[in-house]
Structures are given as structure tokens and as C-alpha cells.
N, C-alpha and C positions, 0 to 999 in steps of 0.2 A: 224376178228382180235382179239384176245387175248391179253388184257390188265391187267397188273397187278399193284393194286393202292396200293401204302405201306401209310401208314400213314392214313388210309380211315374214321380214327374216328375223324379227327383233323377237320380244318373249309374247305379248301378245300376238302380236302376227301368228309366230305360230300356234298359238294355243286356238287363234281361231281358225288356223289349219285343219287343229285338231279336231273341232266342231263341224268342220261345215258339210261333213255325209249328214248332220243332223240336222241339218235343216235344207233340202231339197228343195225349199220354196227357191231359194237363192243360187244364183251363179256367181262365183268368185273369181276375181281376175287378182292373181296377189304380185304383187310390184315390191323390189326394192330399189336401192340406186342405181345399180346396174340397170334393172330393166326401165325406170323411169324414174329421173332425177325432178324432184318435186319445185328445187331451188330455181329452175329453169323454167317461166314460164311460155317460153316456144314450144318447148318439150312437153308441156301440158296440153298446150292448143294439137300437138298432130296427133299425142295421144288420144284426146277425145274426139277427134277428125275419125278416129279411126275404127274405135270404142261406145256402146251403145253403153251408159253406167247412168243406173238410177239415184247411186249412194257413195258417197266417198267415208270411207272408215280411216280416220287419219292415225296411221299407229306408229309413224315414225315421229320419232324426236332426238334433239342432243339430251343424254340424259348424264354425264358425266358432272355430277354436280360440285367436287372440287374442282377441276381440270378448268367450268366455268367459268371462276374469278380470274383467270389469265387467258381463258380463249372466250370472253365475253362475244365476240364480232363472230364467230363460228357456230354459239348457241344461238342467238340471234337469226341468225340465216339460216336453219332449223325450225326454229320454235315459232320464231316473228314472219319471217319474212316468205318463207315455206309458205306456210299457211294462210299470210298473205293470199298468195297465188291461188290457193285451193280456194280461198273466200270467192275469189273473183272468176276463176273458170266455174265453181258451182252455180255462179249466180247467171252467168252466162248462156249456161247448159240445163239450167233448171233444175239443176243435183239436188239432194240434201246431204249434208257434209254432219259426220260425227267425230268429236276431236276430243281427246283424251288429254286431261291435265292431272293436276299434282298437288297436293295436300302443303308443297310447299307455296304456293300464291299464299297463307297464310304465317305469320310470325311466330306462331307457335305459344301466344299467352292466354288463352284461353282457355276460365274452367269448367267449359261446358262444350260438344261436340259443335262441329262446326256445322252451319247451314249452309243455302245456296247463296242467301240473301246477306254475307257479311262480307265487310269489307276486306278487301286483299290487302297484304300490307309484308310481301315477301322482304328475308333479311338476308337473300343469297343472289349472285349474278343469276343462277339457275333459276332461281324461284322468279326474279324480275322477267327472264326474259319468256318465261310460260308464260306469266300475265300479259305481257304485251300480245301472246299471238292471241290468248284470249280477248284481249282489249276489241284488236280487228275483227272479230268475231262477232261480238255484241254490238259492235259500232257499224256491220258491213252487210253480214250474210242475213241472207232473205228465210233460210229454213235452216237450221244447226243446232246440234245438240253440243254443248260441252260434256265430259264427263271425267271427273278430277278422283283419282285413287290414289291408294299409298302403301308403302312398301311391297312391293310388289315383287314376285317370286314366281318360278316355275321349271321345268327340268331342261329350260332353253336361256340362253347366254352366259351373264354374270347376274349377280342376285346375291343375298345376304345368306339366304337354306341351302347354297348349292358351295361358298365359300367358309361356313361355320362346320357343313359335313365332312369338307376337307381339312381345314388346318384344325377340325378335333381328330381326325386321325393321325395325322402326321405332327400334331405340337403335344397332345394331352394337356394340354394349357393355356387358357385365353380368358381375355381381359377382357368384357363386353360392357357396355353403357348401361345404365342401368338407371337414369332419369331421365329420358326422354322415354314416352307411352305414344302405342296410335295403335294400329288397327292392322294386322297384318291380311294381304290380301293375295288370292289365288289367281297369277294371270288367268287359268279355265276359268273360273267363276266369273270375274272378270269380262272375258273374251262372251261367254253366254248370257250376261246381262244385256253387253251393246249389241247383240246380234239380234235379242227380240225388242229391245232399241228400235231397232232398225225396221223390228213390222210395225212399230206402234211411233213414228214419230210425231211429234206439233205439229199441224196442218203449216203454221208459218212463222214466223219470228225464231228466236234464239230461249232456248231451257237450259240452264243448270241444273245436273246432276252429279252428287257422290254417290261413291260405291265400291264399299270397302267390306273385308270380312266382319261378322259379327263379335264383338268381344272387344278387348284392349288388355294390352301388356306391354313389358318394357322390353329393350331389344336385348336385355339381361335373360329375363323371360321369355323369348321367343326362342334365343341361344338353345336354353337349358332340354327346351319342347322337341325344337333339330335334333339334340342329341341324344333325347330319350327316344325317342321316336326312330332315329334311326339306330340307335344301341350301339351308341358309342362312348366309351369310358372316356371321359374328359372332365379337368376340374375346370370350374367356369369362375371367374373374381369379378364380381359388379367393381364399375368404376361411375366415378363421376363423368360429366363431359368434358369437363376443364382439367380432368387429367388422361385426358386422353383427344390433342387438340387437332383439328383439320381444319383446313384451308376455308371451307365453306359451313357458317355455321347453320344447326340444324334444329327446325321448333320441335320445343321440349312436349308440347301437344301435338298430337296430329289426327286425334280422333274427330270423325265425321258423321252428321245426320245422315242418315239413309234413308228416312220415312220416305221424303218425296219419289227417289225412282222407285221403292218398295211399292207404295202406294200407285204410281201409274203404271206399273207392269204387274202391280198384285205376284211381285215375288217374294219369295222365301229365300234371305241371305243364310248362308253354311256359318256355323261357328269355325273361328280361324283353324282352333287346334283342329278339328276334323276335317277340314282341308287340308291343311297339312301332312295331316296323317294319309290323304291320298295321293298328293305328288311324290312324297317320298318314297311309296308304294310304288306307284309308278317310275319311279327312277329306279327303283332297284329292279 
């Protein structure tokens, strides 16, 4: 099977770098803008002129979720309009397309984990414009998987575990959030959920799935996990959010069902802290 990974430089991308000696059924083609600009639909058509791909794994996105409210038309043409494009060459080529969202499509007031089946109801430009490329998705593509995770982490780019193990060494002092809860998640665990995705999809139509690490905690508590975990002497001060304010605001919930993709892949999700405790491993 013939996989093609857009976005292959980002954190998933690579983590399903890191994956794919384990699964030999597959052959990987990994693309990022350089090698093939997804905004470009001509660039899609000579790419798959030229390319025999069963699966497209959509792992790029604008993810810069303040920066959003003022490059709204930039996220867009990423999330929306990308995607867009990938809807329409899959359906062209007879692909099946799996595209990765974001625990922000939902508002964050929820006292209970979130399903596949609730409604969106984003309160950030970022959040708005993931739904949209999911909108064309559920409204276009003939075979697709979504699959929407949250806080997401790993020993490749920027990320919340690779920025707390730094400025706890270098400040001994930091101010974390400490009322917003979700679910923190291992891009690997991640990346090896959508890969046997990938053996087992819907014969047709479009599925929602989450899939997030096992567990829940505040990002006060995840902080505290970083810096035990990597052994760093650091005081930590929970704050509120409203004293501590950004551009783009952020739901106070973000925990998510997992039954469903658990139940059709008959997987076993990792407890967060014990993923955790193996990137950090692995970084060191």
C-alpha cells in the first residue's frame, strides 16, 4: 500500500517516520512544501501523474493558534483550502484521505469528554478554520477518515514538553495554567493509531475519530509531570487563564471519547504520564 504523508517535516510526520520500518506492509512517500506544495492544486494533479498512492495521511496544517487571529487568510489556505484540494484529487484518483484535527473545533464547555457526534462550535480563528477544512470533508470526500487530537507533543518541533524542559532550566520559575484540563497526547501513539487506521479504513463515506492519551490533567499538571520526569528543579505557580492572557482563547475542556477508534481498532490507549515518560527518554 502506497502512502502518501503531506506534512512529513511537522511532529507527526515525523513520528510516523519513526514508525514506518514497523509496518512493512506500506510504502511511504513523505512530502513537505518543498517537495510538494498541497495549496497548489496543478502540483497535486503532476504529483499523482507521476505517483501510484493508495492513502493520503494529511499531517500538515497551520497550527500557530494565536498568530491565527491576525493571519486568518493564511490558516485558511492550510486547513480549508489545502484540503480542499486533497478532497478532490482523492476523489479523482480513488485515494482514501486521513486528516488529522483538533480538539479545538470544540468550545471547551463541556462536563463530559467529548464524542464524534457533537456539535463544533470553535471560539478561536484556528479552531474555525480546522472546521471548515473538516466541513469539505464530510460534505465532499467519497472515503476519509478525520481524526481530531489534542495537545500534542514529541522530540520534533515546537510543543508545550520540549518548551517547559527548557525555560525550567534556564528561568527555575514559571507561571502555568492551571484551569484548562484535556488530555495530553504522544505524537508516536498518535502517528501508530492513524497508521493501522490506514489498514482497517470505512469501506466508504467519511468517520470521526478522537484520539488522545489516556487520562486528564491541567497544563499546571502536565508542567509539574515535564519536570519531574525530566529532573528539573523548577517552582511551578498555577495561574488562572485570565491572568495570563493570549491572543487566541483556549477551551477550558478538551478531554475526548476514544471508545470509538478504541473499539474499531480494538486498541489499547497508553496512560499520558507513561508516554511521557518515554519521549523524554527518548530525548535524552
Amino acid at each position: 500500500m502506497n502512502i502518501l504523508v503531506t506534512g512529513g517535516n511537522g511532529q507527526l510526520g515525523m513520528s510516523i517516520k519513526d514508525l514506518a520500518h514497523s509496518f512493512d506492509n506500506y510504502s511511504f512517500i513523505f512530502t513537505d512544501i518543498d517537495e510538494l506544495d498541497i495549496t497548489d492544486l496543478n502540483a497535486l494533479h503532476q504529483f499523482f501523474s507521476d505517483h501510484s498512492i493508495d492513502i493520503i495521511l494529511n499531517c500538515a496544517a497551520y497550527t500557530a493558534v494565536d498568530k491565527a487571529e491576525t493571519e486568518y487568510n493564511q490558516a485558511l489556505m492550510i486547513n480549508r483550502d489545502a484540503v480542499q484540494n486533497l478532497v478532490f484529487i482523492a476523489n479523482d484518483h480513488d485515494v482514501s484521505l486521513i486528516h488529522v484535527s483538533t480538539d479545538y473545533v470544540f468550545d471547551g464547555r463541556s462536563k463530559r469528554p467529548y464524542l464524534e457526534s457533537d456539535p463544533v462550535s470553535p471560539t478561536s480563528a484556528y479552531g474555525r478554520s480546522k472546521v471548515a477544512g473538516e466541513k469539505i470533508i464530510l460534505e465532499r470526500s467519497q472515503n476519509a477518515a478525520i481524526v481530531r487530537t489534542a495537545w500534542l507533543y514529541s522530540p520534533y518541533g515546537q510543543n508545550f514538553v520540549k518548551t517547559i524542559l527548557k525555560k525550567g532550566k534556564e528561568q527555575g520559575e514559571l507561571r502555568v495554567v492551571a484551569d484548562q484540563v484535556g488530555s495530553p497526547t504522544s505524537a508516536a501513539d498518535l502517528a501508530s493509531a492513524i497508521l493501522h487506521l490506514a489498514n482497517d479504513m470505512p469501506e466508504e463515506g467519511v468517520q470521526i475519530y478522537h484520539y488522545a492519551n489516556e487520562g486528564v490533567c491541567s497544563w499546571y499538571e502536565f508542567a509539574m509531570a515535564i519536570l519531574d520526569i525530566g529532573n528539573i528543579a523548577c517552582k511551578v505557580h498555577p495561574v488562572k487563564s485570565e491572568d495570563y492572557p493570549v491572543p487566541a482563547p483556549r477551551p477550558a475542556y478538551s478531554v475526548m471519547d476514544k471508545s470509538k477508534i478504541q473499539n474499531h481498532l480494538r486498541l489499547t490507549v497508553p496512560a499520558w504520564r507513561e508516554s511521557l515518560e518515554t519521549c523524554i527518554d527518548n530525548m535524552k
